[in-house]
FIDREN-575030 format. One record per residue (C-alpha): residue number from 1; residue in three letters; z, y negated, x. Coordinates in steps of 0.02 Angstrom, whole numbers. Layout:
BEGIN
<atom pos="NUM" code="ala" c3="Z" c2="Y" c1="X"/>
...
//
This chain:
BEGIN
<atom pos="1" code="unk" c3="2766" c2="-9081" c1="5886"/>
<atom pos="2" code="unk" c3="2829" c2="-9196" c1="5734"/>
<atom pos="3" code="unk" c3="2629" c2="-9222" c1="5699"/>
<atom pos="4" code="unk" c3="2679" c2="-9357" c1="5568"/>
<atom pos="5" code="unk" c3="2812" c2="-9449" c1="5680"/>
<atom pos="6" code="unk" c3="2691" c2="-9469" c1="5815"/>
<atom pos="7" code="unk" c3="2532" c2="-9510" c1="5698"/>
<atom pos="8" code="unk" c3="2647" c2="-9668" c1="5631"/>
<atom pos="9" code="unk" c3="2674" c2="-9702" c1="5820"/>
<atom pos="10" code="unk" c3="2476" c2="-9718" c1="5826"/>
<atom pos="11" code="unk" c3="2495" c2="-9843" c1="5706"/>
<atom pos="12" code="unk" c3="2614" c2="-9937" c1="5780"/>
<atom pos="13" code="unk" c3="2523" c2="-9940" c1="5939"/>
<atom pos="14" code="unk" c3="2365" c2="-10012" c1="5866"/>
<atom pos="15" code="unk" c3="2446" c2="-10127" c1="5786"/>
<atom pos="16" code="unk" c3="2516" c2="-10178" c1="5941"/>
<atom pos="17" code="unk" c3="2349" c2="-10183" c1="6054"/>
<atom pos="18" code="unk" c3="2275" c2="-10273" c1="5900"/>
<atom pos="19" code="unk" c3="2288" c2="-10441" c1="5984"/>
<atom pos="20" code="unk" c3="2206" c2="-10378" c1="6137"/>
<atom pos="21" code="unk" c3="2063" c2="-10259" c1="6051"/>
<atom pos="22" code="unk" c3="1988" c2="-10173" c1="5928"/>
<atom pos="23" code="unk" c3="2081" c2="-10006" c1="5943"/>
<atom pos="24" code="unk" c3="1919" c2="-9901" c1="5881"/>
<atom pos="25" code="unk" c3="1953" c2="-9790" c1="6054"/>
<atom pos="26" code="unk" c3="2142" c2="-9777" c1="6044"/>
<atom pos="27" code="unk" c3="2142" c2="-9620" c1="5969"/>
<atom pos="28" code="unk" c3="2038" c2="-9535" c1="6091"/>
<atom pos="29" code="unk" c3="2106" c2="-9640" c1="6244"/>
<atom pos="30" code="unk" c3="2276" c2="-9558" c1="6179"/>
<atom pos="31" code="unk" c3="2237" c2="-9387" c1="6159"/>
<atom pos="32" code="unk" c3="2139" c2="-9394" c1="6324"/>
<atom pos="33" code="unk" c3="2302" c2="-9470" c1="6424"/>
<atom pos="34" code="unk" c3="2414" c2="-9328" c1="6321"/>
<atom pos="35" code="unk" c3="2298" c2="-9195" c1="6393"/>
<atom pos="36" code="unk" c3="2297" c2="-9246" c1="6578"/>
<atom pos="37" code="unk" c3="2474" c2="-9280" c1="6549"/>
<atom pos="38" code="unk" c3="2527" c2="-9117" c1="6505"/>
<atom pos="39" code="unk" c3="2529" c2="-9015" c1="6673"/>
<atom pos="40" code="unk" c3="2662" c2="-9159" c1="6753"/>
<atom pos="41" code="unk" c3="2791" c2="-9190" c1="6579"/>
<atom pos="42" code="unk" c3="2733" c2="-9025" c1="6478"/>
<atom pos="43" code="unk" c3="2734" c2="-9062" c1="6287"/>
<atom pos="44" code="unk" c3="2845" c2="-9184" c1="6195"/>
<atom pos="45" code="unk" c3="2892" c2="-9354" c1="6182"/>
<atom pos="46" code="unk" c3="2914" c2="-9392" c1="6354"/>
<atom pos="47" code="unk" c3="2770" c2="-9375" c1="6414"/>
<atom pos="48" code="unk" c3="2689" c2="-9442" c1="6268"/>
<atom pos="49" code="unk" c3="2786" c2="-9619" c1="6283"/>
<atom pos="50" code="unk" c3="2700" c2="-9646" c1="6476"/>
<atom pos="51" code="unk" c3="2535" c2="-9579" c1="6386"/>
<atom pos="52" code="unk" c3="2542" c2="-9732" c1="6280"/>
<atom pos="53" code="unk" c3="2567" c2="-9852" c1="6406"/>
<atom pos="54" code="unk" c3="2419" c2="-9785" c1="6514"/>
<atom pos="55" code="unk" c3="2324" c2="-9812" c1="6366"/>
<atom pos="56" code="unk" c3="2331" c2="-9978" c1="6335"/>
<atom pos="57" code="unk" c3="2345" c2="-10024" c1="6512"/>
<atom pos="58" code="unk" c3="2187" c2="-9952" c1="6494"/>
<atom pos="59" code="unk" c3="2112" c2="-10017" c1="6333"/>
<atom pos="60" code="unk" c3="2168" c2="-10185" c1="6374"/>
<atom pos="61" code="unk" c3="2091" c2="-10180" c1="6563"/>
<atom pos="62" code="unk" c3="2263" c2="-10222" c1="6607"/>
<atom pos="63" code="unk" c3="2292" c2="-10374" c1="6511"/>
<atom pos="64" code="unk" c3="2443" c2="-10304" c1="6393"/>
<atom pos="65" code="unk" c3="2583" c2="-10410" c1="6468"/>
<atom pos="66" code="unk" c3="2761" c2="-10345" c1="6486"/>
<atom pos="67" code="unk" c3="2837" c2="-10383" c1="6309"/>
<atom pos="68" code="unk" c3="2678" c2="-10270" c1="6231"/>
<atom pos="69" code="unk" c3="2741" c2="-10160" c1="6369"/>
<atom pos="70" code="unk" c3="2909" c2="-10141" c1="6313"/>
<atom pos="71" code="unk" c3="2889" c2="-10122" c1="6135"/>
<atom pos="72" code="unk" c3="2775" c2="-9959" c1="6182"/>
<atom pos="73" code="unk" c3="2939" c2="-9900" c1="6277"/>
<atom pos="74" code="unk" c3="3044" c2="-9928" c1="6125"/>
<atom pos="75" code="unk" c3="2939" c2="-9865" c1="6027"/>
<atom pos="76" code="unk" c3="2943" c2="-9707" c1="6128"/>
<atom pos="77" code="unk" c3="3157" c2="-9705" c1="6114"/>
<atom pos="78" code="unk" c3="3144" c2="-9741" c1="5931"/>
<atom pos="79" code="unk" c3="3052" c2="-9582" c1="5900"/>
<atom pos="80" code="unk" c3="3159" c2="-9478" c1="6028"/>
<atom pos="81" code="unk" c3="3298" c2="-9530" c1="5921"/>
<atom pos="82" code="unk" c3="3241" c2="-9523" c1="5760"/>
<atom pos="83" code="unk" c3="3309" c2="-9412" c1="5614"/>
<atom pos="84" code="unk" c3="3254" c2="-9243" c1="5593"/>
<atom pos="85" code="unk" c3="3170" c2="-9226" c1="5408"/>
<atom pos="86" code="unk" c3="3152" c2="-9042" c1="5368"/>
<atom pos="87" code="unk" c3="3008" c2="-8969" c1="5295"/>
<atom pos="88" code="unk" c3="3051" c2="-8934" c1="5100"/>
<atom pos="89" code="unk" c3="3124" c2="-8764" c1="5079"/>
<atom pos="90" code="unk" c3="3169" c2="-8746" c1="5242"/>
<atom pos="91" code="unk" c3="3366" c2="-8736" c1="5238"/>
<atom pos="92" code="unk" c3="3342" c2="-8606" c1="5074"/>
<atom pos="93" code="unk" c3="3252" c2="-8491" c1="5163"/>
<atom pos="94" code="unk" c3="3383" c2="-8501" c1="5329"/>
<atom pos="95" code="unk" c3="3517" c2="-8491" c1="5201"/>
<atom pos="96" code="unk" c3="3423" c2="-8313" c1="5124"/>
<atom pos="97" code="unk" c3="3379" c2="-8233" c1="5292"/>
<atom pos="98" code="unk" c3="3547" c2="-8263" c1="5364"/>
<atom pos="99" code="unk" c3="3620" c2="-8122" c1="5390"/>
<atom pos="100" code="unk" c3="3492" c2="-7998" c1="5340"/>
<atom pos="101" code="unk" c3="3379" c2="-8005" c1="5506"/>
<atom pos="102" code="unk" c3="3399" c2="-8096" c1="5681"/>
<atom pos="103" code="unk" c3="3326" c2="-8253" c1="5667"/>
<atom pos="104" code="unk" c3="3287" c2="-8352" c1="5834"/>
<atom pos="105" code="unk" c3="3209" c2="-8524" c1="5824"/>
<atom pos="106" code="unk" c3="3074" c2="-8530" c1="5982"/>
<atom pos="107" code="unk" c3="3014" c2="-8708" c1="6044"/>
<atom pos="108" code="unk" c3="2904" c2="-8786" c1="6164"/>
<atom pos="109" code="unk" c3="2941" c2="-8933" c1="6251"/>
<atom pos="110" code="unk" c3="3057" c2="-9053" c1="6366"/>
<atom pos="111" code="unk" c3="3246" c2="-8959" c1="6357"/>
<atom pos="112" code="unk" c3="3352" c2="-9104" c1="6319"/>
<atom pos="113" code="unk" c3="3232" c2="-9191" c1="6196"/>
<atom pos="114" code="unk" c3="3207" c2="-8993" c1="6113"/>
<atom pos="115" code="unk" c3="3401" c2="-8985" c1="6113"/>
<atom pos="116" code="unk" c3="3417" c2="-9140" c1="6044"/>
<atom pos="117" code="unk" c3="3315" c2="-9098" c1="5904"/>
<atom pos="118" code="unk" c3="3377" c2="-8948" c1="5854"/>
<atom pos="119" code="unk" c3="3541" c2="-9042" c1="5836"/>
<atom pos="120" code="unk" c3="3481" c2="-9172" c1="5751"/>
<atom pos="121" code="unk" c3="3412" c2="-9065" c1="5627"/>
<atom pos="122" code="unk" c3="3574" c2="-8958" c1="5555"/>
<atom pos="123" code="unk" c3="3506" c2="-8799" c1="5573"/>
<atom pos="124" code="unk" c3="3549" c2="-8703" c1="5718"/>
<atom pos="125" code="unk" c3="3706" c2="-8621" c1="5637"/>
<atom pos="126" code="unk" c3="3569" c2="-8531" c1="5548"/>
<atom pos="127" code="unk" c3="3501" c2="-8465" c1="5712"/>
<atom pos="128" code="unk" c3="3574" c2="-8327" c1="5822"/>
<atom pos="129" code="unk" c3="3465" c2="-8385" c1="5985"/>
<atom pos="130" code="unk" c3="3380" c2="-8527" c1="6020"/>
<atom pos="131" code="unk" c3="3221" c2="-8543" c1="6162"/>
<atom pos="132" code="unk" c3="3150" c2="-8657" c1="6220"/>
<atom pos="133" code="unk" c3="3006" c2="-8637" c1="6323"/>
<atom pos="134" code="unk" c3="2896" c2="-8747" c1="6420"/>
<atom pos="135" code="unk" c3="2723" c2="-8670" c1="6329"/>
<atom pos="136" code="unk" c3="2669" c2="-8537" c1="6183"/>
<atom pos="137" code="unk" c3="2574" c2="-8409" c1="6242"/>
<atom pos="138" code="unk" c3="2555" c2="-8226" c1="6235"/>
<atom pos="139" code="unk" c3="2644" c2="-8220" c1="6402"/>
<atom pos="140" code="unk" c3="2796" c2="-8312" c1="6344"/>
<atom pos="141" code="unk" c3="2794" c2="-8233" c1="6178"/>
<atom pos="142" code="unk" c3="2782" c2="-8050" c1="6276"/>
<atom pos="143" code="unk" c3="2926" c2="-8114" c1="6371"/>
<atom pos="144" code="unk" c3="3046" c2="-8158" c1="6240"/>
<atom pos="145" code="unk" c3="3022" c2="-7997" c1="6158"/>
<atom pos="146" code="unk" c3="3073" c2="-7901" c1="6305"/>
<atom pos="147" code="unk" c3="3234" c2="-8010" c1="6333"/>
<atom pos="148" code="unk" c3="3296" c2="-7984" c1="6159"/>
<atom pos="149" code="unk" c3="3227" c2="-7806" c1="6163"/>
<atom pos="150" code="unk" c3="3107" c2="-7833" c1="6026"/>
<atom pos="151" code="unk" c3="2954" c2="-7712" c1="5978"/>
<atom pos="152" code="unk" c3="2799" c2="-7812" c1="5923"/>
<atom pos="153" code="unk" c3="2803" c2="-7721" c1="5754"/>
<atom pos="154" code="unk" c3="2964" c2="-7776" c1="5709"/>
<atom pos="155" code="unk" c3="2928" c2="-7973" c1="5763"/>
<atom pos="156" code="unk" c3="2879" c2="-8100" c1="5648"/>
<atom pos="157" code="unk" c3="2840" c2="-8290" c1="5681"/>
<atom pos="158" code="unk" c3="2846" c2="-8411" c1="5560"/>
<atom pos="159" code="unk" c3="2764" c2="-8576" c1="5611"/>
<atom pos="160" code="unk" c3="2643" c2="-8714" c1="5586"/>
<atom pos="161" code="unk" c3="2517" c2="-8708" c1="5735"/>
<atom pos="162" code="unk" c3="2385" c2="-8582" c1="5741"/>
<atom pos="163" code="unk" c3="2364" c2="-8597" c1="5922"/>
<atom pos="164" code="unk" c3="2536" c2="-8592" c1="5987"/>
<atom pos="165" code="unk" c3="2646" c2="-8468" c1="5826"/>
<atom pos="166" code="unk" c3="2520" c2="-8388" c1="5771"/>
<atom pos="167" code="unk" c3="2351" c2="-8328" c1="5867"/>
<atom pos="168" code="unk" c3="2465" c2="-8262" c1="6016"/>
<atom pos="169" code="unk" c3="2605" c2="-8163" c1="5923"/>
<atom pos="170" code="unk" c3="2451" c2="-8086" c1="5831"/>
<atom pos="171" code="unk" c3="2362" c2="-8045" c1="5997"/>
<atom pos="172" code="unk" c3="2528" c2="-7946" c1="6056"/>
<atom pos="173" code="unk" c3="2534" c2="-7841" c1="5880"/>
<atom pos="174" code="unk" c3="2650" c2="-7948" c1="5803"/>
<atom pos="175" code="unk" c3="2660" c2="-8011" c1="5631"/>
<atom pos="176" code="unk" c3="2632" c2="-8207" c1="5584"/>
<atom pos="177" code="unk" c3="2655" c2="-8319" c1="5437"/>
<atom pos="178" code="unk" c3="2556" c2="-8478" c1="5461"/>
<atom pos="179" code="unk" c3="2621" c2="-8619" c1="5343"/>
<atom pos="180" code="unk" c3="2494" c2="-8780" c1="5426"/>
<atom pos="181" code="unk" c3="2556" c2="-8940" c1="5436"/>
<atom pos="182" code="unk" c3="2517" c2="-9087" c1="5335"/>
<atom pos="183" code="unk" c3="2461" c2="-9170" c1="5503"/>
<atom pos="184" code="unk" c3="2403" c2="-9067" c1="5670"/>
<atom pos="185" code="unk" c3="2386" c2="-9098" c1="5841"/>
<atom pos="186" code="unk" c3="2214" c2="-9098" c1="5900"/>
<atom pos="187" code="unk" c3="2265" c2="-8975" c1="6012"/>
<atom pos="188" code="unk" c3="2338" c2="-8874" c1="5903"/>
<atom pos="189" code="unk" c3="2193" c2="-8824" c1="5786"/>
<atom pos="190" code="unk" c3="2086" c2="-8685" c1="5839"/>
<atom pos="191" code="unk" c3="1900" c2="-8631" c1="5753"/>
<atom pos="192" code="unk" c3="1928" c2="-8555" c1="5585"/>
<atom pos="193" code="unk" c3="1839" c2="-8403" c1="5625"/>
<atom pos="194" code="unk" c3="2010" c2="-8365" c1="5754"/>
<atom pos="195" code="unk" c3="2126" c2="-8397" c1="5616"/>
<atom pos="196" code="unk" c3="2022" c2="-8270" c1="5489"/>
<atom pos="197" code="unk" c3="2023" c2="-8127" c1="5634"/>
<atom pos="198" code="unk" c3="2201" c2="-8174" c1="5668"/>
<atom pos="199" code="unk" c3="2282" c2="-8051" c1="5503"/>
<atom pos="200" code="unk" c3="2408" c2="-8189" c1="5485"/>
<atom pos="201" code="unk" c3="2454" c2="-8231" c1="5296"/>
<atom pos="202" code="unk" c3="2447" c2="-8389" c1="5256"/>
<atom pos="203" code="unk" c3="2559" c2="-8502" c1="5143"/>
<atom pos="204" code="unk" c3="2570" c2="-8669" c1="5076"/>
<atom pos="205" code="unk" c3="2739" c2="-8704" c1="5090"/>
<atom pos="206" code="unk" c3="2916" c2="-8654" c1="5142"/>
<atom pos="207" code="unk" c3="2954" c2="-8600" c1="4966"/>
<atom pos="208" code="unk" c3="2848" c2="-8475" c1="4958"/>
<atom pos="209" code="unk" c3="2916" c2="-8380" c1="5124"/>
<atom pos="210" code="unk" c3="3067" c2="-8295" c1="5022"/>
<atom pos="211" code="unk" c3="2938" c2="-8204" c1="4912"/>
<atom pos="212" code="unk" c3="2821" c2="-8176" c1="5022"/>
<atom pos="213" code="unk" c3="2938" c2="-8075" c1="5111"/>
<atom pos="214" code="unk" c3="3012" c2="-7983" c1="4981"/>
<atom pos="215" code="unk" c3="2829" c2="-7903" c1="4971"/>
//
């Protein structure tokens, strides 16, 4: 998930409810709806857009009226179409791997809204596959090894959320570099104690990726 994107969409939903409530539950309404959610529209923005609107139908006890309404549904297609801004360092360390390894980007979520974004974002020339996959688990991770005939010592994830690139590629034997997000999912954090049995390495930012590899 675009953690920041949808942590402004918060915002924008209080500030819509304000008239109606003090939004000291919206939070926790939210990530409750996104939860139930998840087993009909999986993860990503469309599910998260009918999340919203459950939530302040409920906060509101049904009183939002249809023009609150609306602007929750726009405010759902404003995100799905929003640019893509890349991490810093991202696109220089594509640019150095290129070439010297196979590089496959992996992500979770809704397949034309995960398409869409990968677009969006300019880098898939720097990819030689791209998956996308309805969940991160061990399972799937185990999966994609054996389709691109992969051994779990030679695989190597690169990602921001301990729970789904990190903790299960380590569970299989593979290698991970966590770099964490400036903003995470709640359901993306796991107990610090996982992430300290986990082996991963750690990093601060995208920059440092190149030279952490060269060691």
């Amino acid at each position: 998930m675009n953690e920041p994107l949808y942590h402004e969409s918060q915002n924008t939903l209080e500030a819509i409810l304000t008239d109606y409530l003090e939004c000291r539950d919206l939070r926790r309404t939210l990530y409750k709806r996104e939860i139930e959610n998840l087993k009909i529209f999986g993860y990503g923005l469309k599910g998260f857009t009918p999340s919203m609107i459950e939530t302040a139908i409920e906060l509101t006890n049904g009183k939002v009226d249809g023009r609150d309404i609306q602007r929750i549904i726009d405010l759902g297609k404003g995100m799905l179409q929003s640019p893509v801004t890349l991490l810093e360092g991202v696109e220089e360390a594509l640019r150095a791997l290129r070439g010297n390894t196979r590089l496959i980007i992996i992500t979770k979520g809704d397949l034309f809204d995960q398409e869409s974004k990968v677009a969006r974002s300019g880098l898939a020339e720097y990819f030689d596959e791209c998956e996308i996959v309805s969940k991160k688990d061990s399972e799937t991770y185990a999966r994609l090894m054996r389709k691109h005939e992969v051994d779990p010592d030679d695989f190597l994830m690169i990602g921001n959320s301990p729970k789904s690139d990190i903790l299960p590629v380590c569970e299989l034997g593979g290698t991970a570099i966590w770099i964490p997000a400036q903003v995470t999912w709640a359901h993306e954090t796991v107990d610090d104690a996982e992430m300290e049995n986990s082996n991963c390495q750690r990093l601060s930012s995208m920059r440092q990726l190149i030279t952490a590899l060269s060691r």
